[in-house]
C-alpha positions as CSV (number, residue, x, y, z in Angstrom):
1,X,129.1,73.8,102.8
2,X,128.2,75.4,106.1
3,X,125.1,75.4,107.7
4,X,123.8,78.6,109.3
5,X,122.6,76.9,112.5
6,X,119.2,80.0,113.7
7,X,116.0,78.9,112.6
8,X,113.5,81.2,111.4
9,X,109.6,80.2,111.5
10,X,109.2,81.3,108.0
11,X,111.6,81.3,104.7
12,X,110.3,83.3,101.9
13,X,112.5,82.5,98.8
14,X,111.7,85.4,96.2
15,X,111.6,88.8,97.1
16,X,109.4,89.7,94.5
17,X,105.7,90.7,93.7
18,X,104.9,87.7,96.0
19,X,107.6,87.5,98.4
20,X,107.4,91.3,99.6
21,X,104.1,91.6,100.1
22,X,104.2,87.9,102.1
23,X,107.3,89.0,104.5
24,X,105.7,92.2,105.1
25,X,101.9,91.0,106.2
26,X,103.9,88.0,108.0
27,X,106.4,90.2,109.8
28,X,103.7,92.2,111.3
29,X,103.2,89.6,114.0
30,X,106.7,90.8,116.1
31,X,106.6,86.7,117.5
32,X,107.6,85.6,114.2
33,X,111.1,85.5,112.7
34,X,111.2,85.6,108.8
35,X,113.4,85.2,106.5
36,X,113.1,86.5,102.8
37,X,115.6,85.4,100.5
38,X,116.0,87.4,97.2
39,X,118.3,85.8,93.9
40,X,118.9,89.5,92.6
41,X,119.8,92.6,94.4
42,X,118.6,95.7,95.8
43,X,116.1,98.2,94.0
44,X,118.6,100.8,93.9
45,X,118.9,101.7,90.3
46,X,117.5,105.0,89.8
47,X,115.5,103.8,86.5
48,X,113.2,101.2,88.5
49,X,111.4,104.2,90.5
50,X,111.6,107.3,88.0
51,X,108.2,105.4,85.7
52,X,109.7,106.0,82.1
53,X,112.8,104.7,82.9
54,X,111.0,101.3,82.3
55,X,111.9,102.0,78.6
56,X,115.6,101.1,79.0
57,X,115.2,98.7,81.9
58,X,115.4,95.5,79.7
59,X,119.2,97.1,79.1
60,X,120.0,96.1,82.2
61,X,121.4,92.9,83.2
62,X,122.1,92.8,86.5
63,X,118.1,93.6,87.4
64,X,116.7,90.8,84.9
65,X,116.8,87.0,84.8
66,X,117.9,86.9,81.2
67,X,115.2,84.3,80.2
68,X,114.6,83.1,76.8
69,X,111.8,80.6,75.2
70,X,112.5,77.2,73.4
71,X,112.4,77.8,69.8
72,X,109.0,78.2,69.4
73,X,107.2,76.0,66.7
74,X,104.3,78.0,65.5
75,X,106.7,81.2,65.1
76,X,109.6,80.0,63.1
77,X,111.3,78.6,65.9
78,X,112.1,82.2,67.6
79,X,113.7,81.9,70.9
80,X,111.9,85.2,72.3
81,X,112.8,87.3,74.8
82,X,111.5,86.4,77.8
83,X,111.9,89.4,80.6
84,X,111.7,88.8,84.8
85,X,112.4,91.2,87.3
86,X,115.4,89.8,89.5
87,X,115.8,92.7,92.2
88,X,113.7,93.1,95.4
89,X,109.9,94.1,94.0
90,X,110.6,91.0,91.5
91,X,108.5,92.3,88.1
92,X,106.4,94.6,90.0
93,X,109.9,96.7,89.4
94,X,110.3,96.5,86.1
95,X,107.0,96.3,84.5
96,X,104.7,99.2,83.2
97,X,102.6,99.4,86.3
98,X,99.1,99.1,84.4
99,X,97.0,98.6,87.4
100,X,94.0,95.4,86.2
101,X,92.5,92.6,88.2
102,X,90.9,90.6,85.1
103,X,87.1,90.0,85.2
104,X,84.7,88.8,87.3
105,X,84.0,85.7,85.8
106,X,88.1,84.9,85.3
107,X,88.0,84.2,89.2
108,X,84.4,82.7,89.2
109,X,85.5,80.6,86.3
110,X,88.6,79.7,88.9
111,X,86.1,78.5,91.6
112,X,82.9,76.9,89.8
113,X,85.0,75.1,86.9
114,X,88.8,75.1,87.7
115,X,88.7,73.5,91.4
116,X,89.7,76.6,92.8
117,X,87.0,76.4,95.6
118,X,87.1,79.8,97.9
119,X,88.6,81.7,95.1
120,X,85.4,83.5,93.2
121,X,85.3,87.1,92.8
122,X,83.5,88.1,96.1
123,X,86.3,86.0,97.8
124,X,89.2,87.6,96.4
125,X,87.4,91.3,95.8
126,X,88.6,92.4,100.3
127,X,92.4,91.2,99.3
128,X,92.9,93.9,96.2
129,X,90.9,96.2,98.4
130,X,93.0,95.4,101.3
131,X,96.5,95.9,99.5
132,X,95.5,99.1,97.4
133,X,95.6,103.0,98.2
134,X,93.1,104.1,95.6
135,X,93.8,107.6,95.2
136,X,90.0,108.3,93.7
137,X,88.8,107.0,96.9
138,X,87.4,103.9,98.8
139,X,83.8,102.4,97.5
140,X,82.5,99.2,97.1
141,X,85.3,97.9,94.5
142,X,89.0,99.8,95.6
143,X,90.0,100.0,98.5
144,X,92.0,103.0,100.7
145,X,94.8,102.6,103.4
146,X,96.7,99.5,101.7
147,X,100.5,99.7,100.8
148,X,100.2,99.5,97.0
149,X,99.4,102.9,95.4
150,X,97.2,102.9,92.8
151,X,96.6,106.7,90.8
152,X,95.4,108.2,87.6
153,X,98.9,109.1,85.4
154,X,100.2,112.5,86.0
155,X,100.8,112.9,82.1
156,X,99.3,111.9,79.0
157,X,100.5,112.2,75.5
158,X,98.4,113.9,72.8
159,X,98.9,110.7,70.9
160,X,97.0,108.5,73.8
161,X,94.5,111.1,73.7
162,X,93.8,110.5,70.4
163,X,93.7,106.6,71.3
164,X,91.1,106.9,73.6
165,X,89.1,109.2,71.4
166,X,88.9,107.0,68.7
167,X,87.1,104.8,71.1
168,X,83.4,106.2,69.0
169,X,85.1,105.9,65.5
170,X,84.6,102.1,66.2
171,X,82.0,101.6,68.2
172,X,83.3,101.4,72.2
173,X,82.8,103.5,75.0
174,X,85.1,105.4,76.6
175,X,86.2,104.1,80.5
176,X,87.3,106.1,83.5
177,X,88.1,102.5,85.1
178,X,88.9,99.1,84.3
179,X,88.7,97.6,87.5
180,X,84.5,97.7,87.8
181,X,81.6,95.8,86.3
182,X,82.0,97.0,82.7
183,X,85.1,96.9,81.6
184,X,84.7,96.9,77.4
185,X,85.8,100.4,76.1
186,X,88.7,101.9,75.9
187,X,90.4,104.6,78.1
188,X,93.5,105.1,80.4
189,X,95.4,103.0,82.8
190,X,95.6,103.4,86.8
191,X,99.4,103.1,87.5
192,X,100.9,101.6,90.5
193,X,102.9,105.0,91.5
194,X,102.6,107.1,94.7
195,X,103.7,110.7,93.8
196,X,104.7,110.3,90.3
197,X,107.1,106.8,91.1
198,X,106.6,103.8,90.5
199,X,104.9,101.5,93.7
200,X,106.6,98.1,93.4
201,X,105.7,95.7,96.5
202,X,109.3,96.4,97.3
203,X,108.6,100.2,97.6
204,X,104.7,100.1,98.8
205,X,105.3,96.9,101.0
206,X,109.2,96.6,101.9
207,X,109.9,99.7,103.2
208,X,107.5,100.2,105.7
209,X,108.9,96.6,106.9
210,X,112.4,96.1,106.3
211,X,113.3,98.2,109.6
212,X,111.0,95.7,111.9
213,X,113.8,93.4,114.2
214,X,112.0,90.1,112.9
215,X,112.4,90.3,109.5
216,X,116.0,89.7,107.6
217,X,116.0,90.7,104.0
218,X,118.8,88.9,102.0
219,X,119.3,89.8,98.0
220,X,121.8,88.0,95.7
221,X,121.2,85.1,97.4
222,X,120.1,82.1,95.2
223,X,117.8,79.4,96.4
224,X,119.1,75.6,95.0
225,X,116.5,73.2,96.5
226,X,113.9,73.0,99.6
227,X,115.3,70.6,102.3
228,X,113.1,68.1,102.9
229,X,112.9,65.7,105.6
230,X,110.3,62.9,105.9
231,X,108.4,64.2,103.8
232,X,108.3,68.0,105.8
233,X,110.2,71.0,104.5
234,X,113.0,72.0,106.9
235,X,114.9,74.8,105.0
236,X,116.4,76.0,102.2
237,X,119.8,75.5,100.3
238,X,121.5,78.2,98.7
239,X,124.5,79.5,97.0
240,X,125.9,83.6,98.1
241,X,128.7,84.8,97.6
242,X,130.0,81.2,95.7
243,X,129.7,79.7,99.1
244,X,126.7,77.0,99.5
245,X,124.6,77.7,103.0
246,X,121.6,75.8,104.5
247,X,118.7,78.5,106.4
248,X,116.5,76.2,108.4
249,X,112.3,76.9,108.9
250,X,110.6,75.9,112.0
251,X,107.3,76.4,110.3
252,X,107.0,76.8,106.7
253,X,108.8,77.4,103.5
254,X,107.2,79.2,100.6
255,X,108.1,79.8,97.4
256,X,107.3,83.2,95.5
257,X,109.6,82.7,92.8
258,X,107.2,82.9,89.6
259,X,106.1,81.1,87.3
260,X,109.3,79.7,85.9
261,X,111.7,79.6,89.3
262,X,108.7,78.0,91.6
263,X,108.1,75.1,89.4
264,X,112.3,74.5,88.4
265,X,112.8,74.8,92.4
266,X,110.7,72.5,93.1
267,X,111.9,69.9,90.8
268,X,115.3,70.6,91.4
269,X,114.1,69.6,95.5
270,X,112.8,66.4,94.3
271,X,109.2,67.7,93.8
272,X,107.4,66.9,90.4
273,X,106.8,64.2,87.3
274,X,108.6,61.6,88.3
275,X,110.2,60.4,84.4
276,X,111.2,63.8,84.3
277,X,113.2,64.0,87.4
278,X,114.5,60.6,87.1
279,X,115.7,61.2,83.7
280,X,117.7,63.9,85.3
281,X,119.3,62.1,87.9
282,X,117.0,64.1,91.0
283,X,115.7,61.5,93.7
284,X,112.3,61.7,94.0
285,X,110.6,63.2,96.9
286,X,107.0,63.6,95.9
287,X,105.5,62.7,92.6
288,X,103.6,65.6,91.4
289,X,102.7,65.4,87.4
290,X,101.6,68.9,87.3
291,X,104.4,70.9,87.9
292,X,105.6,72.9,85.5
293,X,103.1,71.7,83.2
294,X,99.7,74.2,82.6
295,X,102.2,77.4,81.3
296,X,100.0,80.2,79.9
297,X,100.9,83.4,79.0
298,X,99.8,86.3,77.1
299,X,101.1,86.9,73.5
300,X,101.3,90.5,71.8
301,X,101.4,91.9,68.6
302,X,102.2,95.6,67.9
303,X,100.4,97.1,65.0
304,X,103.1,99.5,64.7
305,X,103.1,103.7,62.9
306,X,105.7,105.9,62.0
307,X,104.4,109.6,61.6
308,X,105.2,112.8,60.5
309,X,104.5,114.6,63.5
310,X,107.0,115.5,65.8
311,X,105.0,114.0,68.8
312,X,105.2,111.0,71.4
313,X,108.4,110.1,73.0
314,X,110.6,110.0,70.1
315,X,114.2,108.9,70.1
316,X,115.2,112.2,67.9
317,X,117.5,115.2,67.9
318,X,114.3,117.5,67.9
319,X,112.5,115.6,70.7
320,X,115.6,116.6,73.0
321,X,114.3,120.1,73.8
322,X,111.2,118.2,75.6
323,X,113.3,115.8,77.4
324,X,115.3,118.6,79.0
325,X,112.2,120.4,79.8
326,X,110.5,117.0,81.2
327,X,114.1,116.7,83.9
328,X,113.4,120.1,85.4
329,X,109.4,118.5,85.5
330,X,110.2,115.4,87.2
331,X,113.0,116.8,89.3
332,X,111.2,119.0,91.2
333,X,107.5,118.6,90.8
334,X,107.6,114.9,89.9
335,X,105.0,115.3,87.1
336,X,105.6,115.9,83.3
337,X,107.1,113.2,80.7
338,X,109.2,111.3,82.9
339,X,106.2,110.2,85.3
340,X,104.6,108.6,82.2
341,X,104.2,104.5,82.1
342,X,104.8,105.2,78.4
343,X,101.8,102.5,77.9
344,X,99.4,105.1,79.4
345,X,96.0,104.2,77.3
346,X,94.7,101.0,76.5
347,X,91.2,98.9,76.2
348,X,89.7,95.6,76.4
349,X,87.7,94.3,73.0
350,X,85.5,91.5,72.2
351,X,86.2,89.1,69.1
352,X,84.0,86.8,67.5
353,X,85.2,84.1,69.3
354,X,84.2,86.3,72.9
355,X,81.9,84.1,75.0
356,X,82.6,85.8,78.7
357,X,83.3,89.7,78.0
358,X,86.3,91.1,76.0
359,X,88.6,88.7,74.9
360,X,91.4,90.8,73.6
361,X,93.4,93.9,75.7
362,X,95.0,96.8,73.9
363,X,98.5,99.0,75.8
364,X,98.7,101.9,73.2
365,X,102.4,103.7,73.1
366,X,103.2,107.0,71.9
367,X,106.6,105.4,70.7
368,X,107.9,103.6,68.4
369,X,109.3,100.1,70.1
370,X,111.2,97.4,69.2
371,X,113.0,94.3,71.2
372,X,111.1,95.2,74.2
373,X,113.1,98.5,74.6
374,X,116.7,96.7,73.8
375,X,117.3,98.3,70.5
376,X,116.7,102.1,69.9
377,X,114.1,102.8,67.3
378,X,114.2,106.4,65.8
379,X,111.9,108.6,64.9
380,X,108.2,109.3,65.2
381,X,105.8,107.2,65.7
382,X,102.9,105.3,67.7
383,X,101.8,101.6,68.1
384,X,99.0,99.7,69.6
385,X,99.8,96.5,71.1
386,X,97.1,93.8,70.7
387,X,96.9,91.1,73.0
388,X,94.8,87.4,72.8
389,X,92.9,87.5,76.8
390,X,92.2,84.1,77.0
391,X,94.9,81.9,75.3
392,X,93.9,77.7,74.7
393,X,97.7,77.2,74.1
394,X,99.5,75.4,77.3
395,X,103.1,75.1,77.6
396,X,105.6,73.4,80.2
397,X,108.7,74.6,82.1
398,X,111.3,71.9,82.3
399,X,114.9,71.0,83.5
400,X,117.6,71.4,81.6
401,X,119.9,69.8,83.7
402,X,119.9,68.6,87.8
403,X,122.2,71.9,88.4
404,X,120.7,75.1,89.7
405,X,122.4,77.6,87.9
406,X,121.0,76.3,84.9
407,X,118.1,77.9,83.5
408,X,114.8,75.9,82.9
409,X,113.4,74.7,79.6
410,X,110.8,77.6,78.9
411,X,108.1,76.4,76.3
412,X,104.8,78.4,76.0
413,X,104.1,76.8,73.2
414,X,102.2,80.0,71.3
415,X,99.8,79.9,68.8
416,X,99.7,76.2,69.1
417,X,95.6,76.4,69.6
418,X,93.7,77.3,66.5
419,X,91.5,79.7,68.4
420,X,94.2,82.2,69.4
421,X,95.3,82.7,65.8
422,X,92.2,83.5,64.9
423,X,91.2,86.0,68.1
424,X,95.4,87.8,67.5
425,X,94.3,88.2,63.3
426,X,90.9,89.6,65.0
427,X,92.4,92.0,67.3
428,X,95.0,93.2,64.9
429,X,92.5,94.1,62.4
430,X,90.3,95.9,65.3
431,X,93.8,97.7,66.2
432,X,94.3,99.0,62.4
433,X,90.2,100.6,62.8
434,X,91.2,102.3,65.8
435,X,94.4,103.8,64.7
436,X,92.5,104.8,61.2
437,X,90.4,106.8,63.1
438,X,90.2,110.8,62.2
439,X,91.5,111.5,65.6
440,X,95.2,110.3,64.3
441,X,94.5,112.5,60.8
442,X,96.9,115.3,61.8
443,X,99.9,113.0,63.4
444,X,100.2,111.6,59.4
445,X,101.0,108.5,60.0
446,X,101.4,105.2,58.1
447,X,101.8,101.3,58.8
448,X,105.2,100.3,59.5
449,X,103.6,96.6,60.7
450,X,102.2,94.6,59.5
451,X,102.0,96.9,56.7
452,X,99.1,97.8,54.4
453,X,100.0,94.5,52.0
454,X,98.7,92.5,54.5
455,X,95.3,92.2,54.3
456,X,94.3,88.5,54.5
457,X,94.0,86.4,57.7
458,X,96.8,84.0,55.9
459,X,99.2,87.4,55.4
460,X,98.6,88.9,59.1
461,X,99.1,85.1,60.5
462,X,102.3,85.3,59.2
463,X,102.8,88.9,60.7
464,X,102.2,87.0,63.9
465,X,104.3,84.4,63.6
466,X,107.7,87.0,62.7
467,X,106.8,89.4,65.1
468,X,104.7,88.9,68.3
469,X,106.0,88.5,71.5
470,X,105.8,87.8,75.4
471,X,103.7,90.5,77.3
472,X,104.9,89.1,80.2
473,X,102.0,87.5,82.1
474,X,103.4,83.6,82.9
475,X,100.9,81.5,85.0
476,X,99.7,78.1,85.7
477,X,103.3,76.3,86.3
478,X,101.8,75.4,90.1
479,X,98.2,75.3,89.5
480,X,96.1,75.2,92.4
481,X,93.0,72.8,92.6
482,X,90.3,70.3,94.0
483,X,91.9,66.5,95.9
484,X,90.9,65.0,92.6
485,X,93.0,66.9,90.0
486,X,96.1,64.8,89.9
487,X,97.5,67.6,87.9
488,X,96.6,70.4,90.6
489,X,100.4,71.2,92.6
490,X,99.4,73.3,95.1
491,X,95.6,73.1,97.4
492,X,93.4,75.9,97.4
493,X,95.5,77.1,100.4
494,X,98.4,77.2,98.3
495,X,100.2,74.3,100.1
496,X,102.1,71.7,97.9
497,X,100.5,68.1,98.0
498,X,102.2,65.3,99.9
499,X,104.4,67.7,101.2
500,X,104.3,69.5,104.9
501,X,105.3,73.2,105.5
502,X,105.7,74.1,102.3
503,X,103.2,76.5,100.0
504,X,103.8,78.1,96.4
505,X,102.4,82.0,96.5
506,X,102.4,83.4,93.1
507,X,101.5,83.8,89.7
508,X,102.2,80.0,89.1
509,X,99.4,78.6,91.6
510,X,96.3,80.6,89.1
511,X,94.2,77.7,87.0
512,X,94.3,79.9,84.2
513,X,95.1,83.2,82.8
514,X,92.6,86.3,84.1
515,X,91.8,88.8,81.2
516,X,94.6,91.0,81.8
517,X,97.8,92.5,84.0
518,X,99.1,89.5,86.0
519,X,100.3,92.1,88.9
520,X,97.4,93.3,90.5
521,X,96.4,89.4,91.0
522,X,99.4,88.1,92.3
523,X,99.9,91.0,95.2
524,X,96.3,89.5,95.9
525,X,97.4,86.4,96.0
526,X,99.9,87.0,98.3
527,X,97.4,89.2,100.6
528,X,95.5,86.0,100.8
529,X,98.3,83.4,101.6
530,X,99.4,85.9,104.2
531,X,96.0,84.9,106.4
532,X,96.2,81.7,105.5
533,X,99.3,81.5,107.1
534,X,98.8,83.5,110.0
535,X,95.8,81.0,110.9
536,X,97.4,77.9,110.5
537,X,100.5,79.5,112.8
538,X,97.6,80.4,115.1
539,X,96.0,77.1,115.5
540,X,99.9,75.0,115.4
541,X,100.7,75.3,119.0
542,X,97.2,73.7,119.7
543,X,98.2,70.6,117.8
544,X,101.8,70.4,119.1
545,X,100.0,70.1,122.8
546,X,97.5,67.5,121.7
547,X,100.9,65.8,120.1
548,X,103.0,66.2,123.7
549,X,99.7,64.8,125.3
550,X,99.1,62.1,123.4
């Protein structure tokens, strides 16, 4: 092992949707030294930045953790498919770049009910301001001059077209944006791109950073455990290039690492339920029942059409005239097919079961997919992808083992909760009235899923249990709240009880899931912990001189 003796004030481990937006705001200060440490490597592959290359990301090893579920009771024991950007932009580099901060009432709910005290809406409304570009134009709910690009698409499919037309065959309104007070209707999606490419926090934050003298940027460089020293975090251990290192942090470490590497690093430091840890063999530092515990995460269903018409983004012989045509677009105009986020309409529904707005969120594709983009479907076709809001099924992430190269236990535990069956079988049949609209009449499509035989609740549960899947929004695995929630990880400052100088700042720290995209929130997470932070670091030398006094 060797020790790499400079100390940094501040290690970032992630360099993700967290971690790049923390090292940037952090590294502004040209006092500070940061360190920002980042498992996978660096956002080079073409695919991440051109926006439909997101189709054949999942392909890709080397840019993805790999992760899959436990077998999965309530779904036939299915391992699914669990994908995790591992490359500098984290997911915010390999997801569809739908641009959504939830509702209103998800952060309120946060604040007046969860413990989350200084987190309501009009607390957390100047951070997404603050990190977005809005390219419609600053007012009192987007923001103008931040690093994250947020923009209408440059190209929409006649197929989404006829998604959000069919919004008055069944009742909804049609939305220009889902980011205001009303928010039930259906319409399309502001993208995270900045002149037709995708906006990661690697691209929108990184790059106007990494050049700064203060900030080292380190990729394929895996964290093992937090150092910890009576009862302070000193540094990190890690593993690069098969040699073990040690970085040391004068002020603070913080974990960005998501909502399955936050919670496994900190047990693997010592950090967490103590059975657990004991069981495997890991000393324990800090007994902290909640972490790892609290896992949430959106599950999705595709009501999925083949049709006759040659439309959408096929995988065909005759859709290859469009694809050449859609190079020349992209290449030198950046526009046409290629600019598309593929899930370029969508909507946000109530069930029965609704109490605070919609409950259920819709991503239409002009595609046929299937294994998240890992297996080529051909042909024609479209799908609508149904997804339960507000899920009352809670998982864990565990330990496999005390090593760090192994993976952790991942257990969402989906459609355990009665109430999520019932809002997914609600959803699916408001998906089939949508798509049976007369706006899809000349596509001549039919039901390839569930298919027209299932028509009962029992026949469409079982649908669900064969076929849904992750949509890739894991929270809650560091939950943040009030001194008397023995289950809370981290305070509402994002720093981990018991334990000084080090915070969690990601999508593991929210109390619960918000009614939507995970992204948007977590950059605003991040925008938050930055000032944190930057006045604790303000007020520190104040408290060393009372110490050198005293």
């Amino acid at each position: 092992m060797s020790e790499v003796q400079s100390k940094y004030d501040y290690i970032i481990v992630g360099g993700g949707s967290a971690g790049a937006v923390l090292a940037t705001r952090l590294s502004e200060n040209p006092a500070l030294d940061i360190l920002l440490l980042e498992a996978g490597s660096k956002d080079t592959n073409p695919l991440i930045h051109i926006p439909f290359g997101l189709s054949l990301l999942s392909r890709f090893e080397g840019i993805g953790w790999g992760y899959h579920t436990a077998p999965q009771k309530e779904m036939y024991d299915r391992e699914l498919f669990w994908p995790r950007g591992k490359t500098l932009g984290g997911s915010s580099s390999v997801n569809a770049m739908c641009y959504i901060r939830g509702q209103k009432e998800d952060y309120d709910r946060w604040a007046n009910e969860e413990g989350a005290e200084g987190w309501s809406f009009d607390d957390v409304l100047p951070y997404f301001k603050r990190s977005e570009n809005f390219e419609e134009g600053a007012d009192e709910f987007h923001g103008t001059g931040g690093p994250l690009n947020v923009s209408k698409l440059r190209h929409t499919c006649v197929l989404s077209d006829a998604f959000v037309n069919s919004a008055s065959f069944a009742g909804y309104q049609q939305l220009d944006d889902f980011n205001r007070d009303d928010r039930e209707g259906l319409g399309y999606y502001h993208v995270t791109q900045a002149n037709g490419q995708r906006c990661s926090t690697a691209k929108g934050y990184l790059t106007q950073a990494k050049h700064r003298n203060n900030l080292t940027v380190l990729t394929r460089v895996a964290a093992e455990k937090v150092l910890l020293k009576e009862g302070r975090a000193i540094g990190v251990q890690v593993r690069e290039k098969g040699v073990v290192n040690r970085y040391f942090a004068k002020s603070e470490v913080i974990l960005c690492g998501g909502a399955i590497n936050s919670p496994q690093l900190l047990m693997l430091s010592g950090i967490g339920p103590r059975a657990e840890l004991e069981e495997k063999g890991i000393f324990v530092q800090q007994d902290l029942p909640g972490v790892g515990q609290n896992l949430q995460d959106h599950l999705d269903a595709i009501v999925q059409y083949t049709c006759k018409a040659r439309e959408g983004y096929a995988v065909a012989l005759g859709a290859l005239p469009s694809y050449v045509k859609a190079t020349a677009d992209y290449a030198f105009k950046r526009k046409g097919i290629f600019s598309s986020n593929i899930a370029e309409a969508g909507g946000f529904v109530s069930s029965s079961l609704a109490t605070h707005g919609p409950d259920i969120q819709f991503h239409f594709l002009p595609a046929i997919l299937s294994d998240h983009g890992r297996q080529l479907a051909f042909g024609h076709g479209y799908g609508l992808h149904v997804c339960c809001l507000y899920p009352k099924s809670r998982g864990t992430i565990s330990l496999q083992s005390n090593h760090p190269a192994d993976q952790a236990l991942i257990d969402p535990n989906y459609l355990s909760a009665k109430e999520d069956q019932q809002v997914m079988i609600e959803g699916v049949r408001i998906a089939r009235k949508l798509l049976s609209a007369p706006d899809f009449d000349k596509f001549q499509g039919s039901e390839l899923y569930p298919g027209e035989e299932a028509q009962t609740d029992e026949e469409i549960l079982e649908f669900l249990r064969e076929r849904a899947e992750t949509i890739y929004h894991p929270i809650g695995t560091c939950k943040m709240g009030s001194d008397d929630d023995e289950m809370a990880v981290v305070d509402t400052q994002l720093r981990v009880r018991g334990i000084a100088g080090l915070r969690v700042v990601d999508a593991s720290v929210m109390p619960s899931l918000i009614g939507g995209n995970t992204n948007a929130p977590t950059v605003m997470i991040a925008e938050r912990a930055a000032e944190f932070i930057k006045a604790a670091h303000e007020r520190q030398p104040v408290s060393l001189a009372k110490a050198e006094s005293a």
